[in-house]
C-alpha positions as CSV (number, residue, x, y, z in Angstrom):
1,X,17.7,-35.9,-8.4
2,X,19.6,-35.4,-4.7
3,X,21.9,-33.7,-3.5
4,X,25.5,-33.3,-4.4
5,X,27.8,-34.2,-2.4
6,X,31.4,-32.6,-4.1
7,X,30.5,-29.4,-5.0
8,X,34.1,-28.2,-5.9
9,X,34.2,-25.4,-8.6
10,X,30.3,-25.0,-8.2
11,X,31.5,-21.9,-6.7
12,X,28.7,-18.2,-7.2
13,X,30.5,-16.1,-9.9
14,X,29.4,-12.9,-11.6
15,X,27.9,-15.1,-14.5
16,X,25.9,-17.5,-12.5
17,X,24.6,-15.2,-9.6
18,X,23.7,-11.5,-9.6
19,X,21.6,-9.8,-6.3
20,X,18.4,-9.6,-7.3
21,X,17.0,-6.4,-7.6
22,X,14.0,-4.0,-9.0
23,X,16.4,-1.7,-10.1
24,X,16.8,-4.0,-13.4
25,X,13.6,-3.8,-14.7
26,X,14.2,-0.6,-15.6
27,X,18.3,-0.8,-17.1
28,X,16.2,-3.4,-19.2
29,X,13.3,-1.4,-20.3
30,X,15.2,1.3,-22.0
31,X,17.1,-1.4,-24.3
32,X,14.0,-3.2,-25.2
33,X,11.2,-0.1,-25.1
34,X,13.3,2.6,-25.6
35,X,10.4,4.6,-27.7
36,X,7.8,3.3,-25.5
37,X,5.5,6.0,-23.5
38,X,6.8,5.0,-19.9
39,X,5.8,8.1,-17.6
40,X,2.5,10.5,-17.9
41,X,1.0,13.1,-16.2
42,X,-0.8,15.4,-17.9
43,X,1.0,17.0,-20.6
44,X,4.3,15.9,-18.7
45,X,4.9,12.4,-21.0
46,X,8.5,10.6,-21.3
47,X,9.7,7.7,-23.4
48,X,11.4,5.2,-21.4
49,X,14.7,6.5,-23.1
50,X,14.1,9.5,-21.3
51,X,12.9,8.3,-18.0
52,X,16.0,6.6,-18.1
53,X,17.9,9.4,-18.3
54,X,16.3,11.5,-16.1
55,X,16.2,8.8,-13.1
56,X,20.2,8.9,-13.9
57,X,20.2,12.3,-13.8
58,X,18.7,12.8,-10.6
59,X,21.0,9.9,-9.1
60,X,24.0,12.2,-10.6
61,X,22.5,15.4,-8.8
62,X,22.3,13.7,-6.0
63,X,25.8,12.2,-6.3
64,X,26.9,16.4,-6.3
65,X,25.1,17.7,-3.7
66,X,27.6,15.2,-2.0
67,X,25.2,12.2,-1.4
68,X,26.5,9.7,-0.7
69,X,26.3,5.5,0.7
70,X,24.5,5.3,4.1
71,X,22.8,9.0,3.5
72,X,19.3,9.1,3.1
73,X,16.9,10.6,0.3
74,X,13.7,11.4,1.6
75,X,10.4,12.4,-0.2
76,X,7.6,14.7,0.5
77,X,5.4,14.1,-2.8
78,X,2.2,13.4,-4.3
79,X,1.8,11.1,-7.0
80,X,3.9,13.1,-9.4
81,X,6.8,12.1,-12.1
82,X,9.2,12.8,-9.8
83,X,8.6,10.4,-7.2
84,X,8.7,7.5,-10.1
85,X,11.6,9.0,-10.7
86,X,13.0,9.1,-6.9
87,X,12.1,5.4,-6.5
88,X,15.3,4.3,-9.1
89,X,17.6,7.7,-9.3
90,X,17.2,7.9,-5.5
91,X,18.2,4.6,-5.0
92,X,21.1,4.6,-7.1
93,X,23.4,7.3,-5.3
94,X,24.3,4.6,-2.4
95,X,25.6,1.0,-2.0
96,X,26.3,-1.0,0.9
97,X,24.0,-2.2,3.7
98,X,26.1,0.0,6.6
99,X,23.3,1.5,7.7
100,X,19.8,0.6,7.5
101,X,18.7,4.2,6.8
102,X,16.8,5.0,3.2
103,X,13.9,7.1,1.5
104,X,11.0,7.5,3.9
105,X,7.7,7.7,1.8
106,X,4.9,9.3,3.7
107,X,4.1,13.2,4.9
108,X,4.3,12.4,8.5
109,X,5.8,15.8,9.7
110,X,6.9,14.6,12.8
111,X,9.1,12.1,11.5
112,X,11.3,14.1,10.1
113,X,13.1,15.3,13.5
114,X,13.7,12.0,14.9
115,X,14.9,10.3,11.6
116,X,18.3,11.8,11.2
117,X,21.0,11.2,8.8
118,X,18.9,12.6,5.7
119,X,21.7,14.5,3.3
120,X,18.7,15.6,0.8
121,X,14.5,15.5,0.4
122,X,12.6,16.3,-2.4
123,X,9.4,17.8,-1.6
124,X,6.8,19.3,-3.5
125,X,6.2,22.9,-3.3
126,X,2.6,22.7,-1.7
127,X,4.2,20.9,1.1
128,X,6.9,23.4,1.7
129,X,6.0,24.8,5.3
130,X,5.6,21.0,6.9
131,X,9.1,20.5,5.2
132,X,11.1,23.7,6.5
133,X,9.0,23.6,10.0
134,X,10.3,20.1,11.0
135,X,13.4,20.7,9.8
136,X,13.3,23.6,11.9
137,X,12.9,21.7,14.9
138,X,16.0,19.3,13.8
139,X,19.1,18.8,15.7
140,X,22.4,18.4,13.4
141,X,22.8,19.1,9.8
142,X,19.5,20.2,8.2
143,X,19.0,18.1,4.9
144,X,19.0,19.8,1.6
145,X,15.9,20.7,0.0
146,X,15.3,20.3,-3.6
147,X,11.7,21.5,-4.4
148,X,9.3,19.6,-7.3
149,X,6.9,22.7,-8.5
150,X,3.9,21.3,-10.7
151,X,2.7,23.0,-13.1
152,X,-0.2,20.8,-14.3
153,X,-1.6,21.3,-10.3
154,X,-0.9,25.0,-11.3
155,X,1.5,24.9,-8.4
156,X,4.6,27.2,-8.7
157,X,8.2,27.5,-7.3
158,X,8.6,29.6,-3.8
159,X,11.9,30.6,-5.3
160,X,13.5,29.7,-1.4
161,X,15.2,25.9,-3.0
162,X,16.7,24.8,-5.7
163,X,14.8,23.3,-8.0
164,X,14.3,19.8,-9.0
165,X,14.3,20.2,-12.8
166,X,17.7,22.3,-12.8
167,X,19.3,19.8,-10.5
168,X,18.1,17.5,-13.0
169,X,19.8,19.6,-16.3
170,X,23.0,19.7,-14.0
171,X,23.1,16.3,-13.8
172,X,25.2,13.5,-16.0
173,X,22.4,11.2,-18.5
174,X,24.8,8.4,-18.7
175,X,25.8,8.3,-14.8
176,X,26.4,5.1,-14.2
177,X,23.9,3.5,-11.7
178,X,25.7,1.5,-8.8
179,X,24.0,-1.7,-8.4
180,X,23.6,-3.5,-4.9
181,X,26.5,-6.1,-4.2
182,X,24.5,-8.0,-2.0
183,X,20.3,-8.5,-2.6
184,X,19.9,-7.9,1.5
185,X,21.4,-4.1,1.3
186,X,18.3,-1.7,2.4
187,X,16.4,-0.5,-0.6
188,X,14.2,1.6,1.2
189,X,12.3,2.8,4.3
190,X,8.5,2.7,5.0
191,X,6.3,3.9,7.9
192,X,3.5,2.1,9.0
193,X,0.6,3.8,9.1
194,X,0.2,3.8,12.9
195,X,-3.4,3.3,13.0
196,X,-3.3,1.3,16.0
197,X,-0.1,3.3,17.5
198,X,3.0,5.1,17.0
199,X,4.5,4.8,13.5
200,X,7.3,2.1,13.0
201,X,10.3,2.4,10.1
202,X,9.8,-0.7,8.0
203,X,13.7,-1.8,6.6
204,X,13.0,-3.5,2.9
205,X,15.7,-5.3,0.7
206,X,16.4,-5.3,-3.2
207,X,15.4,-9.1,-3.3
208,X,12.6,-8.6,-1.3
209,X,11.1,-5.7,-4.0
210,X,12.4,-7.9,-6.6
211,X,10.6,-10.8,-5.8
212,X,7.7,-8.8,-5.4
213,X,7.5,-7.5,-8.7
214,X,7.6,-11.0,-9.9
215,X,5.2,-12.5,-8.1
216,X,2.9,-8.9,-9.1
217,X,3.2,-9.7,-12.4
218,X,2.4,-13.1,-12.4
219,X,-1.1,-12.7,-9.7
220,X,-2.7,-9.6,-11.6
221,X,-1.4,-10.8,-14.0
222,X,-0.1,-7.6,-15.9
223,X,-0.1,-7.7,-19.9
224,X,2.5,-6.2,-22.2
225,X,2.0,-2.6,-22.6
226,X,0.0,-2.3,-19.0
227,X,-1.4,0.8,-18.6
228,X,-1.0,1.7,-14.6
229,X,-2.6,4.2,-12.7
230,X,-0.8,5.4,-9.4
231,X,-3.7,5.4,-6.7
232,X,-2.0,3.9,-4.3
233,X,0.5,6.7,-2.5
234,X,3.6,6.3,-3.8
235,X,5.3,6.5,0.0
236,X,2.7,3.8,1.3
237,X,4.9,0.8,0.7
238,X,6.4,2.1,-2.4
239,X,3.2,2.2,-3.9
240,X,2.9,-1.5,-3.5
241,X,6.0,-1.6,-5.5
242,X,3.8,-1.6,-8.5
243,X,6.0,1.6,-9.6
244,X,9.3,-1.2,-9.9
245,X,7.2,-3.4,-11.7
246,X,5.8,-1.3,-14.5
247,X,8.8,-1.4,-17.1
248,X,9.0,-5.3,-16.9
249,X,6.5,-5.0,-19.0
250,X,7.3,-1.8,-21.4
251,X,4.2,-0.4,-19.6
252,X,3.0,3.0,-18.9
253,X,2.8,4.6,-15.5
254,X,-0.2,7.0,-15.1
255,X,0.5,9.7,-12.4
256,X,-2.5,10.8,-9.9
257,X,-2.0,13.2,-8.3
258,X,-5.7,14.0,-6.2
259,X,-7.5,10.9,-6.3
260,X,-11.4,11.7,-7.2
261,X,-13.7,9.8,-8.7
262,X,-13.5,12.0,-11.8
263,X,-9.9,11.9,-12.2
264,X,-10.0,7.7,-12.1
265,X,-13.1,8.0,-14.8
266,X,-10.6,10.3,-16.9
267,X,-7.6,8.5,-16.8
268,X,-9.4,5.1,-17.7
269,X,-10.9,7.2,-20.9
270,X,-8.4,9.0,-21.6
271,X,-5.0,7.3,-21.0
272,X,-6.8,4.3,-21.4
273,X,-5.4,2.6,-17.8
274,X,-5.9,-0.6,-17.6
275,X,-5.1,-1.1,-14.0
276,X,-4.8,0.2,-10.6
277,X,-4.7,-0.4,-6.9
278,X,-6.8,0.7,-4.1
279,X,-8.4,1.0,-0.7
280,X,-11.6,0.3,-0.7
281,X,-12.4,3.9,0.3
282,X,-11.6,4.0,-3.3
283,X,-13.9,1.6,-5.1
284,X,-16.3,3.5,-2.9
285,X,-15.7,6.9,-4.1
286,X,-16.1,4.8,-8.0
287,X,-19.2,3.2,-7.0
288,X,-20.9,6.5,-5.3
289,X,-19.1,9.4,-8.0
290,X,-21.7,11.4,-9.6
291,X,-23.4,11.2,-13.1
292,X,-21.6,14.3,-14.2
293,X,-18.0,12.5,-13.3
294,X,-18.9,9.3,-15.0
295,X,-16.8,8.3,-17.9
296,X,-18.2,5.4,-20.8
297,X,-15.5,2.6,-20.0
298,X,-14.5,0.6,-23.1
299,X,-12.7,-2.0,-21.1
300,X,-12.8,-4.0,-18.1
301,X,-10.4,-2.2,-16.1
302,X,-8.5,-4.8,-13.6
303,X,-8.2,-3.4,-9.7
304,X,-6.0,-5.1,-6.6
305,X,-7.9,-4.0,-3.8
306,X,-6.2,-4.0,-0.1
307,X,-5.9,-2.0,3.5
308,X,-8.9,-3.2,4.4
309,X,-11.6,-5.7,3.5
310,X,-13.6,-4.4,1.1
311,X,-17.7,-5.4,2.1
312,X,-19.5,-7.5,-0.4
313,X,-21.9,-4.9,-1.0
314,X,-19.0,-3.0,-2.3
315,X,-17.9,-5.5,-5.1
316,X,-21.3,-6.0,-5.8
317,X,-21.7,-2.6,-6.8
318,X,-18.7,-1.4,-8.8
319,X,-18.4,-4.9,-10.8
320,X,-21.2,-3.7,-13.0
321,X,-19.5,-0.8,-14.0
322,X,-16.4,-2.1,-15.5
323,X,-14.1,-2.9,-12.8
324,X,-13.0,-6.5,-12.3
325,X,-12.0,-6.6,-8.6
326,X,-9.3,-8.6,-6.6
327,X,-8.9,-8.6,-3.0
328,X,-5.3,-8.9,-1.9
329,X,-3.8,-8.7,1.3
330,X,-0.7,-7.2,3.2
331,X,1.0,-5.2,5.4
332,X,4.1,-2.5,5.4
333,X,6.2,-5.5,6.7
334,X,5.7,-7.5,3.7
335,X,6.3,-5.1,1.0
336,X,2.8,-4.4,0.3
337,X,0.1,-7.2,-0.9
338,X,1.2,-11.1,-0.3
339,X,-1.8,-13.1,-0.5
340,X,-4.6,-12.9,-3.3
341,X,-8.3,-14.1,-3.3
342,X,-7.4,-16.3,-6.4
343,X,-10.6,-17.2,-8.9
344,X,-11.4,-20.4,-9.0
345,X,-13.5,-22.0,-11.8
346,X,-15.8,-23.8,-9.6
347,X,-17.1,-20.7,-8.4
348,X,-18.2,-19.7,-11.5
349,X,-21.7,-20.5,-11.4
350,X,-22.6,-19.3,-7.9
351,X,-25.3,-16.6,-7.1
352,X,-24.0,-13.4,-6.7
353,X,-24.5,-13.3,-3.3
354,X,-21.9,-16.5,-2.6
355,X,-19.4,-15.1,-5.3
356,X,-19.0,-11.6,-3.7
357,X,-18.6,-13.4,-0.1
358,X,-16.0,-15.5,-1.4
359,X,-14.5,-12.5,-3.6
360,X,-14.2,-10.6,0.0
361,X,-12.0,-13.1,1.3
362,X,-8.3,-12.5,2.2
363,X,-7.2,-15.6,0.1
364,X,-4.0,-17.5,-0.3
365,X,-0.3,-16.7,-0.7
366,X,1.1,-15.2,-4.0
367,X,3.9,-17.2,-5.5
368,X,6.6,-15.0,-3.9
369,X,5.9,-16.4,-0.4
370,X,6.6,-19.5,1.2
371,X,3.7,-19.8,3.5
372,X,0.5,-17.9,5.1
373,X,-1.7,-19.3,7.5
374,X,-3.4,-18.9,11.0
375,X,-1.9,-20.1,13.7
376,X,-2.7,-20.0,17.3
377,X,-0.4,-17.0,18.7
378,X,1.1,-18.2,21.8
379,X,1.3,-22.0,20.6
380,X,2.2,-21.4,17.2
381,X,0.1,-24.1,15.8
382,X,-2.3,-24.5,12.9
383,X,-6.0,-23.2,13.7
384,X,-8.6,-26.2,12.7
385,X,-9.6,-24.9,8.9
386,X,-13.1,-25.1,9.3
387,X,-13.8,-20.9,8.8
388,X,-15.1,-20.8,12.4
389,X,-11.5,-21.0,14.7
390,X,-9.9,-18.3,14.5
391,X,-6.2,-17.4,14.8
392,X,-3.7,-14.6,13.7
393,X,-2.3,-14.4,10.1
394,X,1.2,-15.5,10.5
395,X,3.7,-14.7,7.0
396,X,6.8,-16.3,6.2
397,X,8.7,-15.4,3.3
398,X,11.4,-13.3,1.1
399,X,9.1,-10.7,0.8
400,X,8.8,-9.9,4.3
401,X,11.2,-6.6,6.1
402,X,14.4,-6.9,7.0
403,X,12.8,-4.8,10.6
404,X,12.0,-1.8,12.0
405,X,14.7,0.8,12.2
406,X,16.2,1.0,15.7
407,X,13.7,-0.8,17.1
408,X,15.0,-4.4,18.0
409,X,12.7,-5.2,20.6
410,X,9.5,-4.5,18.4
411,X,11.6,-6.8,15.4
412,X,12.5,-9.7,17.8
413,X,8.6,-9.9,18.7
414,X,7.3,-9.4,15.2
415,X,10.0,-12.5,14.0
416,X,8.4,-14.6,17.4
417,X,8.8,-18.4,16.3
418,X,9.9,-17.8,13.2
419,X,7.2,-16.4,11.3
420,X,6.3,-12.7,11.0
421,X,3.3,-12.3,13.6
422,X,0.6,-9.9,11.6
423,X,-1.9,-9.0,14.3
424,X,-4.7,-9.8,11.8
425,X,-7.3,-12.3,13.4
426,X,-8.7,-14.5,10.4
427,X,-10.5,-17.9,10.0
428,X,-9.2,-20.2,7.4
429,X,-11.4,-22.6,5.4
430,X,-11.0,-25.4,4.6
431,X,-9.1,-24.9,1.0
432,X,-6.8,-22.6,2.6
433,X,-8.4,-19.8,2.0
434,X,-7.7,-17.0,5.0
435,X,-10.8,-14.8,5.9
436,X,-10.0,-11.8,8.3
437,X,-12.2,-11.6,10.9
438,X,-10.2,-8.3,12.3
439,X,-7.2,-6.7,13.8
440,X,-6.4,-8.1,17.5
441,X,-7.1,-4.7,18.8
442,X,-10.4,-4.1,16.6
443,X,-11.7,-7.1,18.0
444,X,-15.0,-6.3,20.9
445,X,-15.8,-8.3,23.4
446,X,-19.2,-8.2,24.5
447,X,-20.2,-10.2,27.7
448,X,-17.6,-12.5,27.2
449,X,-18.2,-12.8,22.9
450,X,-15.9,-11.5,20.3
451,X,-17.4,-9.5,18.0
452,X,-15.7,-8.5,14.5
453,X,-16.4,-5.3,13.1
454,X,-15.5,-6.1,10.1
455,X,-18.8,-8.3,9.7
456,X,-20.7,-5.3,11.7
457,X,-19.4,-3.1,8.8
458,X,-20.5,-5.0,6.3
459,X,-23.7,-5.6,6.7
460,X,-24.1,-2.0,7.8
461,X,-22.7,-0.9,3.9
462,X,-25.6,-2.9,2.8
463,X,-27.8,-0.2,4.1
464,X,-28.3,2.0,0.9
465,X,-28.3,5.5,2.6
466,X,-24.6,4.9,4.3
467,X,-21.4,5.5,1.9
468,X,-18.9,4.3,4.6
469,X,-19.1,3.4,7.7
470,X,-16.8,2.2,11.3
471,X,-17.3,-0.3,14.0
472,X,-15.3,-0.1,17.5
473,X,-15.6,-1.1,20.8
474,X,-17.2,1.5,23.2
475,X,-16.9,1.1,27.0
476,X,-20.3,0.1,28.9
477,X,-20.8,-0.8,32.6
478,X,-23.0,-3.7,32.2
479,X,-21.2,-6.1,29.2
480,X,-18.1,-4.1,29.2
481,X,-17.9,-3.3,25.9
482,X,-20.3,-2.7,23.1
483,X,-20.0,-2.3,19.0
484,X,-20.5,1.7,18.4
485,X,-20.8,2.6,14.4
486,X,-19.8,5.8,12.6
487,X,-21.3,6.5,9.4
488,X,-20.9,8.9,6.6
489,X,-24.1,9.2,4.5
490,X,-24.2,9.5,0.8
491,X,-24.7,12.8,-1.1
492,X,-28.4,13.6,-0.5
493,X,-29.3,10.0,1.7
494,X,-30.7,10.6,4.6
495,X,-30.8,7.7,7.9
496,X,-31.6,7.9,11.7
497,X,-29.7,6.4,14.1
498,X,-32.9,4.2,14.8
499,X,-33.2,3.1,11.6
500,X,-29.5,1.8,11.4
501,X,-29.6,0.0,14.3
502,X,-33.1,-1.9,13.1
503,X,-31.7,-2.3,9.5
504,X,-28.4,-4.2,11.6
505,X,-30.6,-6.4,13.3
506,X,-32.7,-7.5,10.4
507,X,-28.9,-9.4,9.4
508,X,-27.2,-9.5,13.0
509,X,-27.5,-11.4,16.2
510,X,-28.9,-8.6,18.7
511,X,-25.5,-8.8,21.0
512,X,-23.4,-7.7,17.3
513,X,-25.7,-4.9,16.2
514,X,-24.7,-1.5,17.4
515,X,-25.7,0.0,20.7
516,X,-24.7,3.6,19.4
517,X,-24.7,5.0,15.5
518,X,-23.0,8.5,15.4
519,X,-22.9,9.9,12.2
520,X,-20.1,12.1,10.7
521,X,-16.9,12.1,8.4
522,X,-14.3,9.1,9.4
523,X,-10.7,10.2,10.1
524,X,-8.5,8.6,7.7
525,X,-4.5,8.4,7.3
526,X,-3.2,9.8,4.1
527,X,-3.5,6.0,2.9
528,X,-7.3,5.6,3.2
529,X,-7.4,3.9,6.6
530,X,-9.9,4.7,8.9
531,X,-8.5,5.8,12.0
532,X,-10.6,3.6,14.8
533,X,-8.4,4.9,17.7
534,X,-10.2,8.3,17.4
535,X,-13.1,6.7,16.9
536,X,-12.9,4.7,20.3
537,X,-11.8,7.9,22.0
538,X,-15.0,10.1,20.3
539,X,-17.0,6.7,21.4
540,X,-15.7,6.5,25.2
541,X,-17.2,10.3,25.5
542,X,-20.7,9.5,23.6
């Protein structure tokens, strides 16, 4: 078949095109599963008629309170109903791609003065004083606040805002959601996490979420009736748009809102959730919960795991108690997840040492993307694929941003050649197969050798006393720089900084193994990360 030269009356029409967007899945969930539990939390539970109407309602609410397209709804919230909610009646106030400014996700207080143009933000009542103290320190008109009590946290109203259940009763059931015109109008807005520097607004589109969901759906892959537990925080890339994804399926979305071991054991046994995503500081907190907050698991429960690479030692511990693991791989930029460590059969009958290595690989592209691979930055050629060159992870595809709010500059150099530069450094072997090696700026050099710390890590989380640990690069006359390691014990272990480094050099060549171990809690963002620019700053001092 080729091309067709006359394509006269071959023209796009309302019946053979429509923008692609997540919004659908959910306009087709109440006609198909319209009796179908689709939100819980608690005692809070909604059919997907009613989640329906109340994500219409709030759009409506919205609508009166004189929102309208290019204003912004923001969110302060936990894992809660209503930030489900928020991510399809917030997004249905608005059309037109006018101006690229949409719900913010994350609790960054000091985002909220320099982001202006917000008309409304829902924020929960524990978070109240951050909310009206930025706002505080706003120039122009102050957004209205609509406060989200919750009364299974046992939190109540402050009685100051009005409240999002009565803007809800005030609003219209059957509003009538505005669709995009065109699949590239914003969606929403994300922050990076700004572990390595200051946070950057991330632009996504409706096809880019759309596609997403797809290609979710297909990699998990996600069953009819999927019961879905929110780990991941609903503002970190719109919970890895898992959230849009749900009602394709006439699945349930579980709300968490404090993530602890015992609430994950309870929501598996009790709700009987099926899947979830998270850090790895998560499958830690699994692997390490106490006997008390344990929970018989009657099924394999299926986890995407991402933010960081999780150690081997890791997957080698939580597999045996229910949990089948996936690594994926991603960024703010791209939506959330875009490459997966796909099983392959032939790796069946490995030891279980070579099967966890290979299960803590970043993997290969999801079927959304159109290509991801290491190339040589500067060049923008293919590293050898031999797993020993390295290179950075360079991502092409619809899922990838439309670019960083009011930041040219920053989009023009993340869109360099034509691919969207990650600042992951991986090797790639030679089935494709991308392993990250580290961040560029997490990278040590040591007398002239890289060092990753992500391989330092690892081998330290074999060490059974540590729960979590941290390499980075610490200043030192002689070699100019040298791997430090922070460590957080487990409950009750107890290691010497002696012992650590020996344990490290049992497995390490003696330039990798760590010159300094300082033990003590890891900073994290409100995502999981470890924060390893405090860390270098606490190491320069040590």
């Amino acid at each position: 078949m080729g091309w067709m030269s006359d394509e006269t009356g071959l023209e796009r029409n309302a019946a053979n095109f429509v923008p692609l967007t997540p919004l659908s899945h959910l306009r087709r969930a109440v006609r198909l599963f319209p009796d179908d539990e689709a939100l819980v939390y608690g005692r809070f539970r909604k059919s997907y008629a009613e989640y329906h109407a109340r994500c219409s309602r709030l759009a409506s609410g919205l609508a009166r309170l004189g929102v309208k397209p290019g204003d912004v709804v923001a969110t302060l919230l936990p894992n809660i109903p209503a930030h489900a909610e928020a991510h399809f009646g917030g997004a249905r106030v608005r059309r037109g791609p006018e101006r690229d400014q949409h719900p913010p996700r994350g609790r960054d207080r000091h985002l909220y003065p320099r982001s202006r143009g917000r008309r409304a933000i829902l924020a929960d009542s524990a978070f109240l004083g951050v909310v009206e103290e930025a706002i505080g320190r706003m120039t122009g008109p102050a957004p209205v606040i609509i406060e989200v009590p919750d009364p299974e946290a046992g939190i109540g109203p402050s009685g100051r805002h009005t409240l999002y259940e009565d803007l809800l009763a005030a609003g219209d059931p059957d509003f009538d959601w505005i669709m995009p015109q065109d699949e590239w109008e914003s969606l929403a807005l994300n922050y990076t996490s700004g572990t390595t520097g200051q946070p950057k607004g991330v632009v996504c589109h409706h096809r880019g979420a759309h596609l997403m969901t797809m290609g979710t759906a297909i990699s998990w892959p996600l069953p009819r009736g999927v019961r879905y537990l929110t780990i991941v925080p609903l503002f970190h890339c719109n919970n890895w748009n898992h959230v849009w994804a749900i009602p394709m399926l006439g699945g349930t979305t579980v709300c968490c809102r404090d993530i602890t071991a015992k609430n994950i054991y309870d929501a598996i046994a009790d709700e009987g959730v099926t899947h979830f995503g998270g850090a790895p500081i998560v499958l830690n907190m699994i692997v390490n919960a106490r006997h008390a907050d344990r929970r018989e698991l009657g099924h394999v429960v299926e986890v995407f795991t991402a933010g960081a690479p999780p150690p081997a030692a890791t997957l080698a511990a939580i597999e045996p108690l229910g949990f089948n693991v996936t690594q994926v791989y991603g960024l703010t930029e791209t939506y959330g997840h875009v490459t997966e460590c796909l099983w392959q059969g032939r790796w069946d009958d490995l030891s279980d040492d070579e099967r966890y290595a290979i299960k803590a690989r970043t993997g290969v592209l999801m079927p959304m993307m159109e290509e991801i691979t290491a190339m040589e930055p500067e060049s923008m050629t293919q590293i050898p694929m031999n797993g020993v060159a390295q290179g950075e992870i360079m991502i092409r595809g619809n899922s990838v941003m439309k670019g960083y709010l009011k930041n040219p500059q920053a989009t023009e150099e993340a869109f360099r050649g034509g691919y969207f530069h990650s600042g992951d450094i991986a090797v790639q072997h030679p089935d494709g197969y991308l392993r990250i090696a580290d961040r560029a700026k997490d990278i040590i050099i040591s007398g002239g050798e890289n060092i990753s710390s992500i391989e330092v890590e690892g081998v330290l989380m074999k060490h059974p006393a540590v729960m979590l640990c941290a390499v980075v690069a610490r200043p030192d006359e002689k070699w100019g720089e040298v791997p430090c390691a922070f460590v957080e014990l487990k409950e009750g272990a107890e290691a010497g900084e002696d012992e650590i480094i020996a344990f490290a050099r049992k497995h390490l060549a003696g330039f990798k193994c760590p010159k300094r171990v300082l033990f003590q809690e890891l900073p994290k963002t409100s995502t999981g990360k470890i924060q390893k620019f405090e860390l270098r700053r606490i190491a320069a001092r040590a």
